[in-house]
C-alpha positions in Angstrom: 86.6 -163.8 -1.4 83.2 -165.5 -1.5 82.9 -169.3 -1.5 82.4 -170.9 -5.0 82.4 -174.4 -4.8 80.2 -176.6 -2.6 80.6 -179.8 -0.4 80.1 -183.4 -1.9 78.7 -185.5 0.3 78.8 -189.6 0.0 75.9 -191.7 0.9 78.0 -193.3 3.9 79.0 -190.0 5.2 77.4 -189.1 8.8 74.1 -187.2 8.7 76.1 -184.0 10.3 78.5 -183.6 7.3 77.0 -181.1 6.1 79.4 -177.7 5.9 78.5 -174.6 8.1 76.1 -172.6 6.5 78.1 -169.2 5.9 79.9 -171.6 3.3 76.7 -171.4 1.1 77.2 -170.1 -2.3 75.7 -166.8 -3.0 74.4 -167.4 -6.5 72.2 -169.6 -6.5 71.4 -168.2 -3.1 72.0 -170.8 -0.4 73.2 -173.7 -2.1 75.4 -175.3 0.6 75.9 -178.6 -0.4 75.3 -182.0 -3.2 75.3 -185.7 -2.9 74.4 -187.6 0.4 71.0 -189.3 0.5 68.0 -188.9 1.5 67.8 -190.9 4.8 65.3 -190.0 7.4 68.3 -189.2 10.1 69.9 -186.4 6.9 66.6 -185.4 6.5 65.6 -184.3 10.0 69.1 -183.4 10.7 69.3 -180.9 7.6 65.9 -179.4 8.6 66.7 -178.6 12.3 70.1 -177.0 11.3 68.2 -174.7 8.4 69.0 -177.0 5.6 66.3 -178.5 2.9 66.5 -180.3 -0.6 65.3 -179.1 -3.5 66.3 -180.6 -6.7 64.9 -181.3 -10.3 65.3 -184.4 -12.2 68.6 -185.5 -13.7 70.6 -183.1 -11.4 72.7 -184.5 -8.2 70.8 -184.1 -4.7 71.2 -180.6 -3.8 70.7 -179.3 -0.3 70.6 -175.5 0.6 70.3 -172.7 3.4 69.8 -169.2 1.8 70.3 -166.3 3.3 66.6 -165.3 4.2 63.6 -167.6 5.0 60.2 -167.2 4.2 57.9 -167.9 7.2 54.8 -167.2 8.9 54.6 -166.7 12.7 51.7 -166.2 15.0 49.4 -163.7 14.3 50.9 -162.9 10.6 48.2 -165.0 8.5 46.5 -162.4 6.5 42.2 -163.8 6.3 41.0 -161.1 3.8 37.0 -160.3 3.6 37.1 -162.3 0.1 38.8 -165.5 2.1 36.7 -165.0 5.6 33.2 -164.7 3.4 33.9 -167.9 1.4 35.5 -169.8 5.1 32.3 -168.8 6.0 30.2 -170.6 3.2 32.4 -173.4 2.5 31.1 -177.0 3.6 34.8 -177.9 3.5 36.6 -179.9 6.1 40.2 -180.1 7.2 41.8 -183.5 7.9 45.3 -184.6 9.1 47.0 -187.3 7.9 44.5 -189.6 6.5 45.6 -189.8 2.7 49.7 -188.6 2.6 50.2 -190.4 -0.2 47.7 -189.1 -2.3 48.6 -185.1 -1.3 52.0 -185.7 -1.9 51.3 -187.2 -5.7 48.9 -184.6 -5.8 51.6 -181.7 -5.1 54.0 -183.5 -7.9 51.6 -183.9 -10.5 52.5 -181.4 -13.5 50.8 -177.5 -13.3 50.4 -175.1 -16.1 52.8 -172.8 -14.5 55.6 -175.4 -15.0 57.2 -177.7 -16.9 58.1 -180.2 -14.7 58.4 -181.1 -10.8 60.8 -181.1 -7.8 58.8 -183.6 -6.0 61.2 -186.4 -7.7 60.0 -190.5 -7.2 62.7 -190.3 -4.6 61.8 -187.4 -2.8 58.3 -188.7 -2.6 59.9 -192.1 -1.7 61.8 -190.5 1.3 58.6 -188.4 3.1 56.6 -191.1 2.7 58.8 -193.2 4.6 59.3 -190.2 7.4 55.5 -190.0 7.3 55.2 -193.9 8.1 57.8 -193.1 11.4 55.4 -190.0 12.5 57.8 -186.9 11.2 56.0 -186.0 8.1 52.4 -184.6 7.7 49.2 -184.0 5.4 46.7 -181.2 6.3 44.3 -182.2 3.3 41.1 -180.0 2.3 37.9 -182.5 1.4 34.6 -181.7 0.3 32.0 -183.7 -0.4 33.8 -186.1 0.1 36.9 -185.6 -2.5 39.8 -184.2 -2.0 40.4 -180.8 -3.1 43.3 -179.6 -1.8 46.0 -179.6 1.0 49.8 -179.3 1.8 52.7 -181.7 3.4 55.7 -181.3 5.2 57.5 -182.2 8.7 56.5 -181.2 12.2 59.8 -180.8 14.6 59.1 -179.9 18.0 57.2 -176.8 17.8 58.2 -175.9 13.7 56.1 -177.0 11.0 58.0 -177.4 8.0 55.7 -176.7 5.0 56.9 -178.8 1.7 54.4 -178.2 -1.5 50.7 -177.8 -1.2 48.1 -178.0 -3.6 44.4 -177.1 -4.7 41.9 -178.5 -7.3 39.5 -175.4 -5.8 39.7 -171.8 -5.2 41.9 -171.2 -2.0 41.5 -174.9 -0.8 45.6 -174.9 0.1 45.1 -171.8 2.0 42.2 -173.5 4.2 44.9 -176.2 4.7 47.5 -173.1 5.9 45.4 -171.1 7.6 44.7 -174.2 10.3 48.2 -174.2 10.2 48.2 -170.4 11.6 45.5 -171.5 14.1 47.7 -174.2 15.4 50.2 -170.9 16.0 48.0 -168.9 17.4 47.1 -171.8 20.0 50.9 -171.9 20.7 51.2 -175.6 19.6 53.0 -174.0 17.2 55.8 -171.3 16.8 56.6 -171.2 12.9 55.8 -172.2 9.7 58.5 -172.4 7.3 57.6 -171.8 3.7 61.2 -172.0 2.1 61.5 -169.5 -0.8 59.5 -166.2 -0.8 56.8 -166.2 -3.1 53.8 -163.4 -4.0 51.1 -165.7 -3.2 52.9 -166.4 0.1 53.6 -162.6 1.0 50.0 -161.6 0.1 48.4 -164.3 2.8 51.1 -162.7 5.4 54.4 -164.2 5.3 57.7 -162.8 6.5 61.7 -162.9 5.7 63.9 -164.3 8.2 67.7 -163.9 8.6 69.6 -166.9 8.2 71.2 -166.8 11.9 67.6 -165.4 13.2 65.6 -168.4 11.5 68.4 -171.5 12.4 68.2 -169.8 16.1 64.1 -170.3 16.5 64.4 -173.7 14.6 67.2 -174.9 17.2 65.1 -173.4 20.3 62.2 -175.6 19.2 63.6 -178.4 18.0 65.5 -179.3 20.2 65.4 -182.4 21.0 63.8 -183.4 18.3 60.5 -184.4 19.3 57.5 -185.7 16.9 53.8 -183.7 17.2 51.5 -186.2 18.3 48.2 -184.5 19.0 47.0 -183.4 15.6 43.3 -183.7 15.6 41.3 -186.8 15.0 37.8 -185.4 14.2 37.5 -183.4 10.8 37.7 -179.4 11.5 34.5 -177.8 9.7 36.7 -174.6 7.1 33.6 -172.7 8.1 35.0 -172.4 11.7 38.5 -171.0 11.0 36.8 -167.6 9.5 
């Protein structure tokens, strides 16, 4: 008989109290546990065990761990002609970490394609704060100098775990990923994790991973948990990355 009910976590519990992750519902697909809090040790415990929050406003703190992962590994990212001509034209520059707050509001802010946001005051609240102790990232697009796109998320180890991203300009986000892929195929990095599967996300080269195949590469290179350090000071031309 399949599992329908899910764990309730208390703010005091310990940051492992999370269930194993076969105990994750099946519909909705991966929703393992509620409750708990949004500490920086839950946080980073969840996503090296294959865990991640995703909630809307009004509804409890969910945490989940579905069955298959969407991610990109090296060598998957997908530069069509359209993307290479324009990387070649652009007078774009990437930049790390120099304005988290702003991507992150950014990525919240209200789109036409939906009504509201899962990037909640207290979610924003929470990577902030992991940003402030070196966990949590912004690749951010600028041109001219505004910004016109970029993404967040937390770098474990040798996993980059992509959050939301956003662009004001055609393709700027995918500038923002594609350095991302770069940073792969350097070996600085082994995986990005995009969560849930989308279109956009499987057109630019993304892949489906098994649960047990995904928490295994996240545990390899994770473990210990260990912050990334050496992102790039000096701003990387999106012209050189065609």
């Amino acid at each position: 008989m399949s599992n329908t009910r899910i764990t309730w976590l208390r703010p005091d519990d310990p940051v492992d109290a999370f269930p194993p992750l076969d105990e994750a519902l099946k519909e909705p697909d991966g929703l393992l546990a509620a409750g708990g809090d949004l500490s920086s040790g839950r946080l980073l415990y969840a996503y090296r065990h294959g865990i991640f929050p995703w909630y809307d406003d009004g509804q409890p703190l969910l945490w989940w761990s579905p069955r298959v992962r969407c991610v990109l590994q090296p060598g998957d990212f997908h530069v069509s002609r359209r993307l290479r001509r324009q990387l070649r034209q652009s007078a774009a520059e990437i930049r790390f970490n120099t304005v988290f707050a702003d991507v992150i509001r950014r990525c919240a802010a209200p789109r036409t394609s939906q009504s509201g946001t899962w990037i909640t005051a207290e979610m924003t609240a929470a990577y902030e704060q992991l940003h402030a102790e070196g966990w949590a990232h912004s690749i951010e697009v600028w041109r001219d100098g505004t910004l016109v796109g970029g993404l967040y998320g937390l770098a474990i180890g040798r996993v980059f775990f992509g959050e939301s991203m956003f662009s004001n300009e055609s393709n700027a986000s995918k500038f923002a990923l594609l350095l991302l892929a770069r940073m792969m195929d350097d070996r600085r990095l082994v995986l990005v994790d995009c969560q849930v599967v989308s279109a956009h996300l499987a057109s630019l080269g993304a892949t489906l991973l098994g649960r047990d195949d995904y928490v295994a590469v996240v545990e390899q290179h994770c473990t210990p948990p260990t912050r990334v350090e050496n992102w790039p000071t000096a701003p990387i031309p999106a012209s050189s990355l065609g």
